[in-house]
ROSE-4610 file (N, C-alpha, C; in Angstrom, 1 decimal, always signed):
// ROSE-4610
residu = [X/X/X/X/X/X/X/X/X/X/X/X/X/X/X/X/X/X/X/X/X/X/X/X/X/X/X/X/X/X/X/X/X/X/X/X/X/X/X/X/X/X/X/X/X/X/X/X/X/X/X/X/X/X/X/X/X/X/X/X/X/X/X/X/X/X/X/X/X/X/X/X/X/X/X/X/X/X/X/X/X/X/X/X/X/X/X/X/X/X/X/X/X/X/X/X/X/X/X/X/X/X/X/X/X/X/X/X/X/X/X/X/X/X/X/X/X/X/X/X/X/X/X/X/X/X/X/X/X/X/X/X/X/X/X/X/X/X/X/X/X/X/X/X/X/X/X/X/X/X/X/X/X/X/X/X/X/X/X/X/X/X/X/X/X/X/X/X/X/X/X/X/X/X/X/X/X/X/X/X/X/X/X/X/X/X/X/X/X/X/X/X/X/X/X/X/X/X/X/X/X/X/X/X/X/X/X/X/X/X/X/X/X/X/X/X/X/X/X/X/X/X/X/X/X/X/X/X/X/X/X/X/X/X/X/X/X/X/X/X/X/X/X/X/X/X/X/X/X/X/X/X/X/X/X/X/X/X/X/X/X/X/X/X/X/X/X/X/X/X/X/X/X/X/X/X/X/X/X/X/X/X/X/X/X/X/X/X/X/X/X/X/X/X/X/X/X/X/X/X/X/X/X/X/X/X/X/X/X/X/X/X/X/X/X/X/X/X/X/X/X/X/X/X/X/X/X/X/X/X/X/X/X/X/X/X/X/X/X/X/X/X/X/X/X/X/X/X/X/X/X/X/X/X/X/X/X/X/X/X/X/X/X/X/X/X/X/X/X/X/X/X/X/X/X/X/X/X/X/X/X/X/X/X/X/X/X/X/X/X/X/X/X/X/X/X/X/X/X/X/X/X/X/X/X]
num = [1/1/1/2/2/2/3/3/3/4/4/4/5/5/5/6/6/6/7/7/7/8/8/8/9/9/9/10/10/10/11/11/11/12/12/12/13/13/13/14/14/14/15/15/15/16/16/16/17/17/17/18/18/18/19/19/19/20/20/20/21/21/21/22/22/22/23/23/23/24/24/24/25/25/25/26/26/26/27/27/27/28/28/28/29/29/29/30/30/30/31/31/31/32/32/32/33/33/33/34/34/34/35/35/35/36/36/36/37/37/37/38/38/38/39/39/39/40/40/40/41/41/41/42/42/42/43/43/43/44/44/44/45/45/45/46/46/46/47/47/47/48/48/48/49/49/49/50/50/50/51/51/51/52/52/52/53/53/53/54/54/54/55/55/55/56/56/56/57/57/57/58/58/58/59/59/59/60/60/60/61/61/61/62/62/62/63/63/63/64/64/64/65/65/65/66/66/66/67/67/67/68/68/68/69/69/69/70/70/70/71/71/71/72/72/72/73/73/73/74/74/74/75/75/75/76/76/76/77/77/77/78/78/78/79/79/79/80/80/80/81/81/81/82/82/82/83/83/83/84/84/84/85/85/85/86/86/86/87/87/87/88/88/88/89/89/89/90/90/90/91/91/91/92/92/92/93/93/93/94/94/94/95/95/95/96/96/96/97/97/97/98/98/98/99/99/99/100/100/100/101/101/101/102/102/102/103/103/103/104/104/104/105/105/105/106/106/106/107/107/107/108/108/108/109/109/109/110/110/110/111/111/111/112/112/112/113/113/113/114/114/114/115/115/115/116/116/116/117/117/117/118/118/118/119/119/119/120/120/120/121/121/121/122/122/122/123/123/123/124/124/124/125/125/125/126/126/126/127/127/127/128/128/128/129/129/129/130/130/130/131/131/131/132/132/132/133/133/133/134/134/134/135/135/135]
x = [+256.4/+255.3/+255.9/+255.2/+256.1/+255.3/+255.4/+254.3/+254.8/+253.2/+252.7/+252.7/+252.9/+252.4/+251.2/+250.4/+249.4/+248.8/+248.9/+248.1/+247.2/+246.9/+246.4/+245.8/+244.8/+243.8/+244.8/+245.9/+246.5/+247.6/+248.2/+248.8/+248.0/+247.3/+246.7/+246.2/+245.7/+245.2/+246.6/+247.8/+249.0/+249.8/+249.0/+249.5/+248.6/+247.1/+246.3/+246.9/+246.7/+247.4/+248.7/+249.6/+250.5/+250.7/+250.0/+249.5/+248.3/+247.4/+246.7/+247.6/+248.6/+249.5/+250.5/+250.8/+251.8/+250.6/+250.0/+249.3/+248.5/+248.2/+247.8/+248.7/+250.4/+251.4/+251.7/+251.0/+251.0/+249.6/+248.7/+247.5/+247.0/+247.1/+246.7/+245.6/+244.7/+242.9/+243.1/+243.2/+243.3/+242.3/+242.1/+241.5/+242.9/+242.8/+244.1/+243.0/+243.2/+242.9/+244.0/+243.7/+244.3/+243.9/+244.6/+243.8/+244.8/+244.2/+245.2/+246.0/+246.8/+247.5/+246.6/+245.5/+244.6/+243.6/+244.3/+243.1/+241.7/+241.8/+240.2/+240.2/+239.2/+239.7/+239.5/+240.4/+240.3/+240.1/+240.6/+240.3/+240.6/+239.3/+238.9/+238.8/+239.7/+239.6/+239.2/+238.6/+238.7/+238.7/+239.6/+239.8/+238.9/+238.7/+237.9/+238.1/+237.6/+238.0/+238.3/+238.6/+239.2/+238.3/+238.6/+237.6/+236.8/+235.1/+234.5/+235.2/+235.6/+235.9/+237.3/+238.1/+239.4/+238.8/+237.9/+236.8/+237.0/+237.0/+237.2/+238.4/+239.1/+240.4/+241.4/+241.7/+242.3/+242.5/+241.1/+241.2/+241.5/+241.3/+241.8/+243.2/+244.1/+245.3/+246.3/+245.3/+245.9/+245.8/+244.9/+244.4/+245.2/+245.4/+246.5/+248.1/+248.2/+249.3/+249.7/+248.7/+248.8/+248.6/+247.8/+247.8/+249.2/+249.3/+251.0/+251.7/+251.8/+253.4/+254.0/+253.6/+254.7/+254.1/+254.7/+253.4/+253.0/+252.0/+250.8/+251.5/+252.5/+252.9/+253.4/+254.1/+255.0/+254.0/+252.7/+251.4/+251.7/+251.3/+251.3/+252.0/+253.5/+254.9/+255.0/+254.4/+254.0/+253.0/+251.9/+251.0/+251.2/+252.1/+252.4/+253.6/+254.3/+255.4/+255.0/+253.4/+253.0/+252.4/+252.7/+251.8/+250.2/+249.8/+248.2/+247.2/+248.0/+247.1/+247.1/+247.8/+248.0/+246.6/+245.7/+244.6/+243.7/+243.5/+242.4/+243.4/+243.9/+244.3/+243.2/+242.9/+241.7/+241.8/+240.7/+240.8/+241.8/+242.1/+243.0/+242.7/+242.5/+242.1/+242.6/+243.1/+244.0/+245.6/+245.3/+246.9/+248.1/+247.6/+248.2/+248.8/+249.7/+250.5/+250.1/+250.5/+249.5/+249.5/+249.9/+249.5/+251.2/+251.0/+252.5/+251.9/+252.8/+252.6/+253.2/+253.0/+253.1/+254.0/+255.5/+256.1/+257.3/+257.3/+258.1/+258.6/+259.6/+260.8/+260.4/+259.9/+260.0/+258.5/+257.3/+256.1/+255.0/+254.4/+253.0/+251.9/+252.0/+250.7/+249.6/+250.0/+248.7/+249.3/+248.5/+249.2/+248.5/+248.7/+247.9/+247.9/+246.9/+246.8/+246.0/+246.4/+246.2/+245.3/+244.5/+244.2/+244.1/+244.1/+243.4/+244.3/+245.5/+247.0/+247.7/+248.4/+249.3/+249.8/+250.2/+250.3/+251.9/+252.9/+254.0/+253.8/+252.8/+252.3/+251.3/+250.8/+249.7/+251.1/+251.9/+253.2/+253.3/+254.0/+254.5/+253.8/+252.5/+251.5/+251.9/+251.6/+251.4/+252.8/+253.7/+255.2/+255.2/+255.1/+254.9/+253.8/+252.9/+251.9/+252.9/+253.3/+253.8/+255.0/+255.9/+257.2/+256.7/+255.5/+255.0/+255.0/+255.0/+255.0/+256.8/+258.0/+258.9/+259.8/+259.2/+259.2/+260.8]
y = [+22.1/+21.7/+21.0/+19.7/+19.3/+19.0/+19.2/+19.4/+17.9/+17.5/+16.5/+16.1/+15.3/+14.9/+14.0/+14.2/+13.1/+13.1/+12.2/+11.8/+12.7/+12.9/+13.9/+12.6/+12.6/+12.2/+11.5/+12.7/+12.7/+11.1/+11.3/+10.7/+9.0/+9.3/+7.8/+7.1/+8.3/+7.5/+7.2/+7.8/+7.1/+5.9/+5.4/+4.4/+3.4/+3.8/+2.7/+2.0/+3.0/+2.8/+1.9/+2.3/+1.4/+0.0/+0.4/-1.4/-2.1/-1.6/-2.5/-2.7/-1.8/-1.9/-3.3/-3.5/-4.7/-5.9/-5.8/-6.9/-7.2/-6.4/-6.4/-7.5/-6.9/-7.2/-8.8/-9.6/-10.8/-11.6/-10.8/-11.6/-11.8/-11.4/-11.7/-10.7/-11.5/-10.7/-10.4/-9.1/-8.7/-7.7/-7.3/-6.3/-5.0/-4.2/-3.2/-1.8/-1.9/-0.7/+0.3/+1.2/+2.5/+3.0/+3.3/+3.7/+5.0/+6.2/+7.2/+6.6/+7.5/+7.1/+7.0/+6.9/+6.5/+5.1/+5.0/+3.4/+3.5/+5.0/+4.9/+5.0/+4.4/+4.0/+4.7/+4.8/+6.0/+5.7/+4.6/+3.7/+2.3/+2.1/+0.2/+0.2/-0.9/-1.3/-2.6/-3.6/-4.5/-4.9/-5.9/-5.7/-7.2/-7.4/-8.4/-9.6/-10.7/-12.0/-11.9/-10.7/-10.9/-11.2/-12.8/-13.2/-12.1/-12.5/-11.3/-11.0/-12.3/-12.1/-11.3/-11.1/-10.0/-8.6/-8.3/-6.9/-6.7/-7.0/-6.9/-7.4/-8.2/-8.7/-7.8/-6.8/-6.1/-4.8/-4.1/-3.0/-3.2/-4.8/-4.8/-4.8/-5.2/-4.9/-4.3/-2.6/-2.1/-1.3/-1.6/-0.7/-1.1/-2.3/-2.7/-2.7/-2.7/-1.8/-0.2/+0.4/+2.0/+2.3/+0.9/+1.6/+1.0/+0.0/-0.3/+0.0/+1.1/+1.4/+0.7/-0.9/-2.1/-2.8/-3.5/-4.2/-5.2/-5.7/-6.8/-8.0/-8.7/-9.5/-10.0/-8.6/-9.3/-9.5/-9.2/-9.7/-11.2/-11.4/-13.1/-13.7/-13.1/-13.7/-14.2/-13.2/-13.4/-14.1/-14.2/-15.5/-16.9/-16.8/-18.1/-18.9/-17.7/-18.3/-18.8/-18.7/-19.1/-18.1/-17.0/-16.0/-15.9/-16.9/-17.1/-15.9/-15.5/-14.3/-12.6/-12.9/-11.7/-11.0/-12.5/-12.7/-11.9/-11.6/-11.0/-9.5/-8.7/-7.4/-6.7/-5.7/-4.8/-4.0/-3.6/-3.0/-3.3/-4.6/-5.1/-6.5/-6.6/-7.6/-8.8/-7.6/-7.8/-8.4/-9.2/-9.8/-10.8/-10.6/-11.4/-10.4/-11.2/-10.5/-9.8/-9.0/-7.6/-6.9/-6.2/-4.6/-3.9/-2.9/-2.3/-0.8/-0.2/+0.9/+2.1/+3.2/+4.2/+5.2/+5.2/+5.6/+6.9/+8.5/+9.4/+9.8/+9.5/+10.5/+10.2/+8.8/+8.3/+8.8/+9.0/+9.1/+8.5/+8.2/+7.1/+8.1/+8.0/+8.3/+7.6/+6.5/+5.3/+4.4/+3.4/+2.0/+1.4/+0.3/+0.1/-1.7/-2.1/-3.7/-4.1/-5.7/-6.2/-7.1/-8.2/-9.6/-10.3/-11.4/-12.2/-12.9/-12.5/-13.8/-14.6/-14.6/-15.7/-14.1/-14.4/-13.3/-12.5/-13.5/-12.6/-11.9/-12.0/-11.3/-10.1/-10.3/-9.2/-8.0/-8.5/-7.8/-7.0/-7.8/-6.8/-6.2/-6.6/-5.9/-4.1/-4.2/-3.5/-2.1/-3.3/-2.2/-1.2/-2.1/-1.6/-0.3/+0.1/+1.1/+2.2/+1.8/+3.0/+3.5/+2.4/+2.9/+4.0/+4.7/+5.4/+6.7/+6.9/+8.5/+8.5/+7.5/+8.4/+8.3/+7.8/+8.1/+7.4]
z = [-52.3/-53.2/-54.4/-54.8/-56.1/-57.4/-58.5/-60.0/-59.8/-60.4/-61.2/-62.3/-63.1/-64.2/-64.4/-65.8/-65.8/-66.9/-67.4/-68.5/-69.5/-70.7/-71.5/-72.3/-72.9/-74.1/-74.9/-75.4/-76.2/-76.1/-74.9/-74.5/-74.7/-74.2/-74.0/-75.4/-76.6/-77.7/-78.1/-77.9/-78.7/-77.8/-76.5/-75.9/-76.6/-76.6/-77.2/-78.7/-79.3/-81.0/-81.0/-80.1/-80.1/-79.7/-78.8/-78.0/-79.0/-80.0/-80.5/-81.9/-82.5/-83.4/-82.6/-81.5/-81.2/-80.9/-80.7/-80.9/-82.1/-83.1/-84.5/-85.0/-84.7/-85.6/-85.3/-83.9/-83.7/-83.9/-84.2/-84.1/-82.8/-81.9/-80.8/-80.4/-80.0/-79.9/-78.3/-77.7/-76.4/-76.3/-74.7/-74.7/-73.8/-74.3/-73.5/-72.9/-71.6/-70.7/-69.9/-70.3/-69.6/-68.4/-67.2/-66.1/-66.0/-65.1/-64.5/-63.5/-62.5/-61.4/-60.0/-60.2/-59.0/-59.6/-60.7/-60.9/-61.6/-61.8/-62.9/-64.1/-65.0/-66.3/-67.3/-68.0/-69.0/-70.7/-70.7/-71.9/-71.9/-72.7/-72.4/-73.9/-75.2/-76.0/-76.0/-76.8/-77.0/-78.6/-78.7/-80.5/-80.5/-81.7/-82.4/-81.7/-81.5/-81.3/-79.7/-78.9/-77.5/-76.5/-76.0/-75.0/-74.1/-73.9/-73.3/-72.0/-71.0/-69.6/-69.9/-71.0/-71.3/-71.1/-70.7/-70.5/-69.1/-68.2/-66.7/-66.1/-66.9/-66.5/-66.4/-68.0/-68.3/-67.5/-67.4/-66.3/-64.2/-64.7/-63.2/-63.1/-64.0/-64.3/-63.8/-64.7/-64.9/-63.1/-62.9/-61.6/-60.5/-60.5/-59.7/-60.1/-60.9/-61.4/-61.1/-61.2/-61.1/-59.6/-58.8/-57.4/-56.6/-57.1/-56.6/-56.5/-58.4/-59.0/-59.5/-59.5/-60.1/-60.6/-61.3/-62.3/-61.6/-62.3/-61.5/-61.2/-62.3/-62.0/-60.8/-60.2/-59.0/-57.4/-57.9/-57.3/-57.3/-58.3/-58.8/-58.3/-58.5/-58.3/-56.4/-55.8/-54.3/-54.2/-54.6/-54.2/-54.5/-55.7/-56.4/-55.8/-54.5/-53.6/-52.2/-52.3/-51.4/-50.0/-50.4/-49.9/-50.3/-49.7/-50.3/-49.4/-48.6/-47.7/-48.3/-49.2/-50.5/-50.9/-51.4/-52.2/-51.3/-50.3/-49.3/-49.2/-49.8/-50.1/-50.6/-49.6/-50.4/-51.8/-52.5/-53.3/-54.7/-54.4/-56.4/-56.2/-57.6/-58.0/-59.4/-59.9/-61.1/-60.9/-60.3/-59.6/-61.0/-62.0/-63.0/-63.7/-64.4/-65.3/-66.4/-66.6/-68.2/-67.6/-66.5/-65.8/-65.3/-66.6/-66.3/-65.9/-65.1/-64.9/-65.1/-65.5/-66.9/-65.9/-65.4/-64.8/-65.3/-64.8/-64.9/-64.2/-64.0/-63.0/-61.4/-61.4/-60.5/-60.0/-61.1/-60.7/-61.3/-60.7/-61.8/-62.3/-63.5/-64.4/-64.6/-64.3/-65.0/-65.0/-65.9/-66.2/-67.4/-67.9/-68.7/-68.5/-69.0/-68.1/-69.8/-70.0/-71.1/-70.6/-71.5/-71.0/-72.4/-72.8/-73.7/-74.4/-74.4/-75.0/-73.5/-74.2/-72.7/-71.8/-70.9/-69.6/-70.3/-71.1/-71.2/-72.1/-73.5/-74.8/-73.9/-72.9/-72.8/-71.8/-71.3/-70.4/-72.2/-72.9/-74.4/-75.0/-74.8/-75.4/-74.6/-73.2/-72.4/-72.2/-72.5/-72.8/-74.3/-74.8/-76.6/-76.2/-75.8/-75.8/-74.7/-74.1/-73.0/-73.5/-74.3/-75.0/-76.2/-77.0/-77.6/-77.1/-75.4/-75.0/-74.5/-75.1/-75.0/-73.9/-72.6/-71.2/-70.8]
């Protein structure tokens, strides 16, 4: 039998805080979502100015991120090589870049998925918040 880890409140208001603190510190108006390691959302920010469609972008992110284990991008990275039969993958949707996943000792917690700046600011966005628990 092997212990889990997972996510606490705690944990996640100091991923949020950090990730709206790195994107504060650029100006850049995002929305940042937190999901557990099964993809359901646990916190959905949106800061001022961040496009409405950054509301549904963000948590699909992250959800595909957390159900992967690897971040969303390398979704992208395979459709964009021409794997266009990717896109018909059940259950993710969040195939773009912003969705990193919140990884310990070789086990997924969550993830957290950005939207609303360019795809490599919402990736930093999304590091900056998870580098806060330490991990």
């Amino acid at each position: 039998m092997k212990n889990t880890f997972f996510l606490e409140l705690s944990d996640v208001k100091a991923v949020a805080a950090a990730a709206e603190a790195e994107a504060g510190k650029h100006q850049w108006a995002v929305t940042i979502a937190i999901v557990d390691a099964g993809g359901h959302l646990l916190w959905l920010q949106r800061l001022d100015g961040a496009p409405a469609i950054s509301a549904g972008i963000a948590p699909a992110k992250a959800h595909t991120a957390a159900l992967g284990r690897r971040e969303s991008r390398l979704y992208e990275e395979v459709i964009n090589g021409g794997r266009m039969s990717f896109l018909s993958a059940p259950g993710v949707s969040g195939m773009l870049e912003g969705g990193v996943p919140i990884m310990k000792d070789g086990q997924c917690l969550g993830a957290v998925g950005v939207s609303g700046a360019k795809s490599t600011e919402d990736s930093q966005i999304a590091r900056a918040g998870i580098a806060a628990l330490g991990l």
